[in-house]
Every structure is written in structure tokens, then in C-alpha cells.
N, C-alpha and C positions, 0 to 999 in steps of 0.2 A: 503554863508559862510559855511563850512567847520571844522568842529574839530575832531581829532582825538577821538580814543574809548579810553570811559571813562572822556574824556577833557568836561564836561556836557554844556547844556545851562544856562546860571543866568536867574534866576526867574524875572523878571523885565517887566514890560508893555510895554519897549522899545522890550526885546529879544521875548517876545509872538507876537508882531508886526512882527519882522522880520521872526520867524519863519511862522506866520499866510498866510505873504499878498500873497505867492506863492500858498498854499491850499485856498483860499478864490478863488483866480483865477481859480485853477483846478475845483472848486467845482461846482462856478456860472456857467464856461462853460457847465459842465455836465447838471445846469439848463438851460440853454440857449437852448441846443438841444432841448428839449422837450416844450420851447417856442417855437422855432422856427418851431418847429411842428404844434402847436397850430395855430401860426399866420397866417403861411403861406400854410395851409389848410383853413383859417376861410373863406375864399371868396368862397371858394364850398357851404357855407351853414353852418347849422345849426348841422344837422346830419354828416358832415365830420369830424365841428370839435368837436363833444362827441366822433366819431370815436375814432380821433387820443389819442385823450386825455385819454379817457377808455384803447383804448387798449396800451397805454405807460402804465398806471397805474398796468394795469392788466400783461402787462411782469415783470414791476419792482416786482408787487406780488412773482413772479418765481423767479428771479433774488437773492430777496432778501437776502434768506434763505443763498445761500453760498455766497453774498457777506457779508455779517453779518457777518459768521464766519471768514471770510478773515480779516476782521478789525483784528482781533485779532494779525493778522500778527504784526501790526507796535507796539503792546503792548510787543511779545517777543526780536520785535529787539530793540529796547529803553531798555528797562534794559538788554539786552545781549552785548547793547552799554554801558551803564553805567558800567557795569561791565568790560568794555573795551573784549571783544569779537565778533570781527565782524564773524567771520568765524560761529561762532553760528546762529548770526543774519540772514546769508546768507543762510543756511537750512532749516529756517522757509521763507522763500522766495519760495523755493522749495516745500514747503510741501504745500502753496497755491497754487499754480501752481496745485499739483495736485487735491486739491479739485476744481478749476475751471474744470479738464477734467471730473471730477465726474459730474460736472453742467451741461456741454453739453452735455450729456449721461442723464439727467434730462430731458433737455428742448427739445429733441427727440424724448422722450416717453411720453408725452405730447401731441405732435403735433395730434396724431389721434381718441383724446377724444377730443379736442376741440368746433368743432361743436355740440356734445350733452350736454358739456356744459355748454356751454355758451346759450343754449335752455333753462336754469335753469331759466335767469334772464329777469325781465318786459323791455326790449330792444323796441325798435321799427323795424320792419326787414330789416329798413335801416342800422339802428345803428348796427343790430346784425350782419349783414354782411360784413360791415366796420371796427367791433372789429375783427371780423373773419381774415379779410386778415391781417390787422396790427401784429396782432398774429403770422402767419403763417407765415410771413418774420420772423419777430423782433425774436423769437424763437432761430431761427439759429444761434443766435452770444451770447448765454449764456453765453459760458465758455470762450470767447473772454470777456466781460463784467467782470467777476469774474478774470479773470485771469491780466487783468490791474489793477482792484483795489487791487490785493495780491502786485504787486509790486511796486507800490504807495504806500502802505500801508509801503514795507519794506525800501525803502528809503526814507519816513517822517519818520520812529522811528530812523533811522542816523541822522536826523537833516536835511537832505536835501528835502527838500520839492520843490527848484525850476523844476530839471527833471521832476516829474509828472507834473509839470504846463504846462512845453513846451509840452509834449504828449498830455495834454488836449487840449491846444489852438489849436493845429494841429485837433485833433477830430471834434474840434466846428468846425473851419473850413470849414473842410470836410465833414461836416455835411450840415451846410449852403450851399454850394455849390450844394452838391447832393440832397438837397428838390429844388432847383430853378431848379435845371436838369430835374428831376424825376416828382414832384408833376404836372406842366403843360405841361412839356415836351417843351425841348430848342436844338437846335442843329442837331435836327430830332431824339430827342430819344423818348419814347412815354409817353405820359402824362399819369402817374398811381394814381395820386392821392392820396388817403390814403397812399394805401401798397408803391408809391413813398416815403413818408416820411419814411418808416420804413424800404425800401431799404437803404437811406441814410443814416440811423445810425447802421447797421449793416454794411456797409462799411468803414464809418469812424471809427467806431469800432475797425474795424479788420486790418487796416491799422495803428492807433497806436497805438495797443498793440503790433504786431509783432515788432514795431519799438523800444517798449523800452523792447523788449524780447530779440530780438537782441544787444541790449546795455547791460541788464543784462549776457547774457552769451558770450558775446565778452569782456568784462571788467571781472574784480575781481581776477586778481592778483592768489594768488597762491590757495585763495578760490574757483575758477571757478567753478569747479566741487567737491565741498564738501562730505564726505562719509556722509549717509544719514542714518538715525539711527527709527525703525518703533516705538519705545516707545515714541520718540516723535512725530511723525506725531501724535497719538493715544492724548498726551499731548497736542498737536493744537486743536485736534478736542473738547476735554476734555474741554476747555475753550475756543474754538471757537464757539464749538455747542450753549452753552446757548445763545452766543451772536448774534448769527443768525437766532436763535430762536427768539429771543427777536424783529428782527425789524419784523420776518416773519408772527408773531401772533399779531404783532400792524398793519401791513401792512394787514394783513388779515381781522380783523375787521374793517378797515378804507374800505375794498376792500366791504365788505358785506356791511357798510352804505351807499356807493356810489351804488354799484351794483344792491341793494334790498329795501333799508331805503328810499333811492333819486330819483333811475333810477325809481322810478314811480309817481312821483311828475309831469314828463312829460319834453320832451330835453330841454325845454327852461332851469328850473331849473338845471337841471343834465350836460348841457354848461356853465350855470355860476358859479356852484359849482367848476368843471374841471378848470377854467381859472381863479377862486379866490385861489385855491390850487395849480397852476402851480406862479400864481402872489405871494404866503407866500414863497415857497420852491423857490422860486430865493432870494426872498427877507432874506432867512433864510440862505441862504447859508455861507454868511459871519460869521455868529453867529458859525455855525455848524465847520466850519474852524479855528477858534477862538479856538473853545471847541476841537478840535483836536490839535490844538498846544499846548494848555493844557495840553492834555494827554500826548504828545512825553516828553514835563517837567519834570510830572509826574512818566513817567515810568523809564526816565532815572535818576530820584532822587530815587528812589526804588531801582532801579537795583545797585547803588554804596551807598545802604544803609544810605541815607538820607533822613525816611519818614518825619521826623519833619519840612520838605521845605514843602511838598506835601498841605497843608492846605494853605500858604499863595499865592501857585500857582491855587490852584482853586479858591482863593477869590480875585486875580486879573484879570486871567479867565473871573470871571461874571463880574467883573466891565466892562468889554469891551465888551461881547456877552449883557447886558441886556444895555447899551447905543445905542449899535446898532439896538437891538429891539425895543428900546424906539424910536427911528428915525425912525424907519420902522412903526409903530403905529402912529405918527402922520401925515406921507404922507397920509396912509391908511381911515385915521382919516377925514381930509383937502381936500380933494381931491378924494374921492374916483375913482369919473366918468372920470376924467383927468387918474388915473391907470388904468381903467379898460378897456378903450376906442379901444387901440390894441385888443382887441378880436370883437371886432365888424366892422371891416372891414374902422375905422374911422369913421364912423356914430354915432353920437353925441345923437339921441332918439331913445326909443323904449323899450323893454321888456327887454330885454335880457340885455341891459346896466343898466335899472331898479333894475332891479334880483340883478347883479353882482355888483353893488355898494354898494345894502346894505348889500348886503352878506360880501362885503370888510370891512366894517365898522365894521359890528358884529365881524370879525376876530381880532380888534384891542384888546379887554378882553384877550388875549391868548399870545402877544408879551413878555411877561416877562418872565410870564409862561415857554413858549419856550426856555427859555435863560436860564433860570433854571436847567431845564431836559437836554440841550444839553452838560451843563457846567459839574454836577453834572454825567451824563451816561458815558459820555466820560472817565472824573478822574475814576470812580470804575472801566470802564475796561481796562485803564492801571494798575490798580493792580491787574489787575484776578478777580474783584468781580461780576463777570458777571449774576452767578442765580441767585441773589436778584433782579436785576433787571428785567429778563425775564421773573419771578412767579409774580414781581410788576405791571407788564407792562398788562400780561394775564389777572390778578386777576380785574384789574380797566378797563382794555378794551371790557374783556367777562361776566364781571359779575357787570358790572356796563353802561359804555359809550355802547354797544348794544342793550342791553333792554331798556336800556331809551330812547334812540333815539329812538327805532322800537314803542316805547308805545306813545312819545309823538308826533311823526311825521306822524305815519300811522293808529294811533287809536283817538288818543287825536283831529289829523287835527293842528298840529301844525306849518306847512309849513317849511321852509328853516329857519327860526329864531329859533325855536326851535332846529333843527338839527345842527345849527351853536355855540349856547349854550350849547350843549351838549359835543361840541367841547371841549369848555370851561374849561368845569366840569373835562371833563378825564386827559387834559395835567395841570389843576391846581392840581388836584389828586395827578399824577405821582409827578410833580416838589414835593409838598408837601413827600411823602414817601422816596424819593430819598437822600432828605435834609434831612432828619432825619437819613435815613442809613449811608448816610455822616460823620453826626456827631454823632454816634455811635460808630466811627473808626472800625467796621468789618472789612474794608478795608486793616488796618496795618497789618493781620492775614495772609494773603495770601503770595505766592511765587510763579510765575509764573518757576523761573527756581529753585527750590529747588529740589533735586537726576536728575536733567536733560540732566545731561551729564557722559557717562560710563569715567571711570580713562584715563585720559589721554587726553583726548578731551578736557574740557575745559581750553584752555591757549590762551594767547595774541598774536594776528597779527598783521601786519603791516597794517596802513591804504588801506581800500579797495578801490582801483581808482576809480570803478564804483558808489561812494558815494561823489566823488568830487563835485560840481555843474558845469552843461554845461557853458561853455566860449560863 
């Protein structure tokens, strides 16, 4: 579906539906790679699959920071929609693009401090050599990574959410295809193992993002080439930054409980942690997709000056991401060892299934939680309210969820339950501050495109072809 700028989406469980089920799809795929990593390294062993699992976790660490700030993309194009200016919207399209080339210029200079370190952390010298190689591929497709999420980002805030789907599904794909290639080696190519997985998703990677880059600037009308203005690149970053900040300093203390808090509890535990956190983030993804349709609502009720919608689209928002997490809690709940079983090569006993099931179980306290923060994070950064949350996020993450963890798990002897309650603690925290900044209305304060555009620039275009949905 397709509406012209300005022609908004109605607030309604029905249109959050439609606009969600294409981003639910994009998103789960994205989780899918990184199962499919998991699973299909898990028969090397134990130590392959902390490998893969660590060193996915530990690029996304990298990754984070500018695809964080890239979200923001779909916040400028959603109210540059509402305001009925695509030609705007299509700018901020560009100005991600260049912070992805800023990322791969990141993830470059990186590559030769790696080895020291990652010497930092209690690894076993299997594991630290398997995070090593995974690294060392995975690295190279940074600004590939970044650079698909800016334009996903900028055709969800159009409304159009199915394009990224189709580039996703092609990713998974191609993803899948290249661990069955790579990881045993098929066809006479050579069985790589680890660094196999992490070949295969910087190929699929790089394969469709070119492809809907290629769609971006083959399409767009008489916008193609837009004149690009540097106060606003500056304005991107302005309220990109916090929000990239914001996953990179949660992504970072999450990276320190697993890497220092866990990694020494020994790989049995630090495998089943990896694969109960690969097993939420799939399972989250629909929430998260959810809480982004949300936002595209959001920003494009702001952008044509209708915040008094904005409250009734975030409280139908949760009604749907905290149903979904409610389902997702009581699989988790019922069944743990039935979920947890794919990481164990199908074998039904043992430690590792032990671990991981209760571990699944203790995850269930957190389900709502989650739907909360994804509901609530989403809404404030379609209106710009980005640094409350990144100083929110810091503040509960480093000066609360880190010490606790590190005192009750590696002082206390509090093992994996502890560290899974701790879990707890931080995202019931955040939901809690969130919801009250919420309803504070801070929110109404902001203008993402307020002095944004020099005299004359902003006026109305004709619909942007390249925002149609693929046939």
C-alpha cells in the first residue's frame, strides 16, 4: 500500500498490522542469519558455537553505534512525509548513506587491534581464536550493514515497509545458502567453519544492499539526485548521535556481561547464554517491528501537526508488541527444552540443554518488560526525544545492571540465575523511566524539521516512484 505525501496512515490495529507484517519479516530475517549461524556451526562443538555467537554479538557491538544513528533516518522521512515532502525525505536517505561510509572507515581500523583485544577477555584459546576469525571476515561489510539499514529506514518512514522485506528475504537467503556452502564445504569449496559463517553474511550482505541501492538511485523521479545541504547532515547526526549512542552503550554493557561477567562462568554457560539471547531476539523481533510501525504513525502525525493522535498510537502499539511478548513468554515458559533443543545438535540430554532451558525460563520475567521499552523507545525517537533515552539507558545500564551483575555473579557465586535476574532488573528499570518520560509529554517539545530547510527548498513533490511497493 502506497499513499501519497502527506495522505497519513489511520491509527488503527488494523493499519499498524499492515504497516508491521513487512518489518516483522525484515527483521526476523535479520534474526534468522545469526540463528542460522548458531545452528549450523553447533555440530563442530561447543567452542564453534560460543565462537560464532560471540563474534556475531561482538561485530553487532561495532555495527551498532552508526546503525543506531541511521534509525533516525526513518524518523526524518515520516514527518518530511507528513508534511507532504518527499524530496526532503530523500536527502536524509543520503545523508545515511554517508554515515555508513563513515562505518566502514570504523570497521577498518579496528581490524589490527583486534587480536590484543580480545586477549582482554577470560576466552578459552579456542574460543579466542574463533571470535578472532569471525571478526576478521565479518568486519568488512560494516558500512554494507549500515548502509541497508539507512535505506530501510528511509522507505519504512514512506509507509512502505514491503521493499526492505524483499531485500531482507533475499539476504536470509543468501545467507543460508552460503553457511551450507562455506561452514562444511559443498561443491568442492573448502569447509571454513566459523570464518565460513561469517563469509556468508558479509556476502549476503553486500549483495542486497547493492541491490536496493541500485533501486534507490535508478528510481526517484525528478528527486534522484537531490541538492544536499551540510546543516542538515549536522541535524542527522544531531539526533542520530544520541540514538546510536543509546543502542551502542547498552550493546556495550550487554557486550561486558557476556564477555567478562559470563565468559568465565566456563563455555558451557556462555553457549547457553549465546543461544537463549539468539532464541529472545528472534523471538523479539516482531515486538520490535511492531514498535517500529509505531513510530512511522508517530512521526508522520507530528510531521502534519497532529500530536494529539500520537498517545492513542503508542497505546495501541503495546497492546500488540506486549501480546506478542505475552506468547512468547509462555512457549518459553511450557516448553523450554522443546526451544532450546536446536542448539544442541537435537540431543534431548545433557548440560548444555540443562543450562539453556533454565536460562530460557528465567527470560520469561523480562517479556513485557521488553514490549514496553521497544513500544515506548521507538515513539520518543520518532519525535526527536532521543537523549533522554541514551543518558536513561547509560545511567541503568552502567551504574546499576553492571555492578550488579559483576558483584552477584563473580563475587556473590551467584551463577547464571543471578545474571539472568539482573537481566531483569535493568529492562524493567528502563520500561519503568521511559513510561514516565512518556507521560511527561517532553516529547511534544521537539521538531525534528523545525529552521531545516534554506528558503525555498521546502515544497511539495510529486510522489516518489521509488516509494511505490514492488509488484
Amino acid at each position: 500500500m502506497h499513499s501519497a505525501p502527506g495522505e497519513r496512515v489511520a491509527v488503527t490495529i488494523v493499519s499498524l498490522l499492515r504497516l508491521a507484517w513487512p518489518i516483522i519479516i525484515s527483521r526476523s530475517t535479520q534474526v534468522v542469519v545469526g540463528l542460522a549461524d548458531a545452528i549450523m556451526v553447533a555440530h563442530l562443538g561447543e567452542s564453534a558455537l560460543a565462537s560464532a555467537t560471540t563474534g556475531a554479538m561482538n561485530s553487532n557491538l561495532v555495527f551498532i553505534l552508526p546503525m543506531g544513528t541511521v534509525f533516525i533516518v526513518s524518523s526524518f522521512a515520516s514527518q518530511s512525509f507528513g508534511a507532504g515532502d518527499l524530496g526532503g525525505a530523500r536527502r536524509y536517505a543520503f545523508y545515511g548513506l554517508a554515515i555508513a561510509g563513515l562505518a566502514q572507515v570504523l570497521c577498518m581500523a579496528l581490524l589490527p587491534v583486534l587480536p590484543a583485544g580480545l586477549s582482554l577477555f577470560e576466552y578459552t584459546p579456542e574460543v579466542r581464536d574463533g571470535v578472532r576469525t569471525y571478526l576478521q571476515v565479518r568486519l568488512l561489510s560494516g558500512g554494507l550493514v549500515v548502509g541497508f539499514e539507512a535505506l530501510a529506514n528511509y522507505y519504512a518512514g514512506l509507509g512502505n515497509t514491503r521493499l526492505p522485506m524483499v531485500a531482507s528475504l533475499a539476504a536470509m537467503g543468501l545467507n543460508i545458502l552460503g553457511n551450507w556452502l562455506l561452514i562444511d564445504g559443498h561443491f568442492g569449496l573448502p569447509a571454513l567453519g566459523v570464518a565460513g559463517a561469517a563469509w556468508a553474511s558479509v556476502i549476503s550482505t553486500g549483495v542486497s544492499f547493492v541491490g536496493l541501492l541500485a533501486f534507490f538511485l535508478v528510481q526517484g523521479g525528478g528527486a534522484r539526485w537531490p541538492r544536499l545541504h551540510g546543516r542538515e547532515f549536522l541535524r542527522t547526526l544531531r539526533f542520530g548521535l544520541p540514538s546510536g549512542l543509546n543502542w551502542f552503550f547498552e550493546f556495550l554493557a550487554y557486550s561486558f556481561f557476556v564477555n567478562v561477567v559470563v565468559a568465565g562462568l566456563g563455555t558451557t554457560v556462555l553457549a547457553a547464554l549465546m543461544a537463549v539471547m539468539q532464541l529472545n531476539s528472534m523471538a523479539f523481533m516482531p515486538a520490535f517491528a511492531i514498535g517500529s510501525a509505531g513510530a512511522i504513525v508517530v512521526g508522520q502525525a507530528i510531521g502534519a501537526s497532529a500530536r494529539d493522535e500520537v498517545p492513542r498510537a503508542v497505546r495501541l502499539t503495546f497492546v500488540l508488541t506486549g501480546c506478542w511478548q505475552g506468547m512468547v513468554g509462555l512457549v518459553f515458559l511450557l516448553a523450554p527444552r522443546w526451544a532450546f533443543m536446536p542448539f544442541t545438535g537435537g540431543v534431548s540430554e545433557g548440560e548444555l540443554l540443562d543450562t539453556g532451558a533454565r536460562m530460557l525460563r528465567l527470560s520469561v520475567a523480562w517479556q513485557l518488560f521488553d514490549a514496553m521499552v521497544t513500544t515506548l523507545a521507538e515513539a520518543l525517537r520518532a519525535a526527536g526525544d532521543t537523549a533522554f533515552t541514551l543518558w536513561m539507558r547509560m545511567a541503568l545500564a552502567w551504574f546499576l545492571f553492571v555492578p550488579g551483575a559483576w558483584v552477584s555473579v563473580r563475587v556473590l557465586g551467584g551463577g547464571e540465575v543471578a545474571a539472568m535476574l539482573w537481566l531483569t532488573v535493568y529492562i524493567g528499570g528502563l520500561a519503568l523511566a521511559l513510561y514516565l518520560r512518556f507521560r511527561g509529554g517532553a516529547w511534544r517539545r521537539f521538531n525534528l524539521l523545525e529552521q531545516d530547510f534554506p528558503p525555498g527548498v521546502r515544497t511539495k513533490v510529486p510522489p516518489d516512484p521509488s516509494s511505490r511497493d514492488p509488484k
